[in-house]
C-alpha positions as CSV (number, residue, x, y, z in Angstrom):
1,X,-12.0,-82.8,-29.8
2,X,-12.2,-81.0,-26.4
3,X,-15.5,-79.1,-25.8
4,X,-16.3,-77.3,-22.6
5,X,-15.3,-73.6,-21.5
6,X,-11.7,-72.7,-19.9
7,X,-11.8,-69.6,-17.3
8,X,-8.6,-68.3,-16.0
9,X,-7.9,-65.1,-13.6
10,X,-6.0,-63.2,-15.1
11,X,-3.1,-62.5,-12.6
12,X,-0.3,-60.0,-13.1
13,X,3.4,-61.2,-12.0
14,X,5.6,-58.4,-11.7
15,X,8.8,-58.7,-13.4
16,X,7.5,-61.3,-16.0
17,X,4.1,-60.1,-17.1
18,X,0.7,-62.4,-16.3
19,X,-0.2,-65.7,-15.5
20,X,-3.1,-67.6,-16.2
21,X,-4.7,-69.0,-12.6
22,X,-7.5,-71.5,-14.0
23,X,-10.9,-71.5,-12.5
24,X,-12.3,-74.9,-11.0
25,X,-14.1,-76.6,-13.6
26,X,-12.3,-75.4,-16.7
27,X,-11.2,-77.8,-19.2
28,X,-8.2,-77.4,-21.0
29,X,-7.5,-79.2,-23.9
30,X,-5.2,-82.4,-23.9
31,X,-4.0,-82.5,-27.6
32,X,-1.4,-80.4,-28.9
33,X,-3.1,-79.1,-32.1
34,X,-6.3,-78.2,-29.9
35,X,-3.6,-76.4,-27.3
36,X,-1.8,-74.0,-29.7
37,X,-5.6,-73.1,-30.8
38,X,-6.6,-72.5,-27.3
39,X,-3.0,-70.1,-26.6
40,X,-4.1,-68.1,-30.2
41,X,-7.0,-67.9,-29.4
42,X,-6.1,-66.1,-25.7
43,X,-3.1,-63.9,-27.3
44,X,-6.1,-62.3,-29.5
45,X,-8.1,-61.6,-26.9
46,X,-5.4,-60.1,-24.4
47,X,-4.2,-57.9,-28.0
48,X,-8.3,-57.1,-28.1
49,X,-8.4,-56.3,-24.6
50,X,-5.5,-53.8,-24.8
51,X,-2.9,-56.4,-23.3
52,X,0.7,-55.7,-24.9
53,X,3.7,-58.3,-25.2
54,X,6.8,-57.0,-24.0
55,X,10.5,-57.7,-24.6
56,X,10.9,-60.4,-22.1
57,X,12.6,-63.3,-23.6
58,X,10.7,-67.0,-22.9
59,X,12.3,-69.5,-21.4
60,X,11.4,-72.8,-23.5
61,X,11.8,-75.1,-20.9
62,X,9.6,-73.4,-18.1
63,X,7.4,-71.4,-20.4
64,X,5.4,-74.5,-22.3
65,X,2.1,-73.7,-23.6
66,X,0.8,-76.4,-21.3
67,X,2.6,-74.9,-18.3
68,X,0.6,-71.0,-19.7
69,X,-3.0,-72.8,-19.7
70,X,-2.2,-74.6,-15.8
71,X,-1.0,-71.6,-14.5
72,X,2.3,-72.9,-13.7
73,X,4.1,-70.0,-15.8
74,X,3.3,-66.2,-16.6
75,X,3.6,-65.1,-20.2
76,X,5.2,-61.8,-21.6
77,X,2.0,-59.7,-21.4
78,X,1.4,-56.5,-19.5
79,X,-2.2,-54.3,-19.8
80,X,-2.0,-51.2,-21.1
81,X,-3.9,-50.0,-18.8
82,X,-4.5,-50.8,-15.0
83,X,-7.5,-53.1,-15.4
84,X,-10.8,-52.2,-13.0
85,X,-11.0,-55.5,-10.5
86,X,-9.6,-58.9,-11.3
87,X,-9.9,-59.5,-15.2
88,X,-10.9,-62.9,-16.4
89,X,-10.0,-64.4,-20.2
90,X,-13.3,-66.5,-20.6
91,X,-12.7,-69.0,-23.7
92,X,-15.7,-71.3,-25.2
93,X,-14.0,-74.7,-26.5
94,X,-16.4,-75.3,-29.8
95,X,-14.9,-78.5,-31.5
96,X,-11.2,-77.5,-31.2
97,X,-12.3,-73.8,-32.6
98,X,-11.7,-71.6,-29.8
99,X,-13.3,-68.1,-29.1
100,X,-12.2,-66.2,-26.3
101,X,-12.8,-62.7,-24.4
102,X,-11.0,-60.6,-21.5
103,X,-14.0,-60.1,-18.6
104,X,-13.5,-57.6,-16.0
105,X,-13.7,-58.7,-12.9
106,X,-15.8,-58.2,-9.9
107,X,-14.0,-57.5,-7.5
């Protein structure tokens, strides 16, 4: 099992909601059981944080759960509020049992 933290910017893409833009260092997870934990783990923490999923329909192909965690694709999100700097989703790896949180950001 993958332990280790994962730290993404959160970035907002107009038009087709946020992307994840991983920080150096962060380990993702390489198994796809340990994956869709890590993705659950980050939708409950945007819905925590007040991020909302909107009616954009995903595109299977582009839109991979692999592709969300590299930053390769944005995901159907949107705050429901204009965060205060550049907010982070901060996610501890504990033996495949993911915890997450949405940071604000510094900046």
């Amino acid at each position: 099992m993958t332990a280790g933290t994962y730290v993404a910017r959160i970035v907002e893409e107009p038009e087709h909601g946020i992307r994840l833009e991983p920080a150096d260092g962060s380990v993702a997870p390489d198994q796809p059981t340990e994956v869709n934990l890590l993705v659950m783990a980050i939708a409950l923490a945007l819905g925590a944080a007040g991020y909302r999923h909107h009616a954009e329909m995903r595109d299977p192909e582009l839109q991979t759960l692999d592709a969300l965690l590299s930053g390769d694709t944005a995901m159907p999100w949107r705050a429901s509020a204009e965060p205060a700097g550049t907010p982070y989703i901060v996610c501890e790896l504990n033996d495949g049992r993911p915890t997450c949180e949405v940071r604000p950001g510094a900046d």
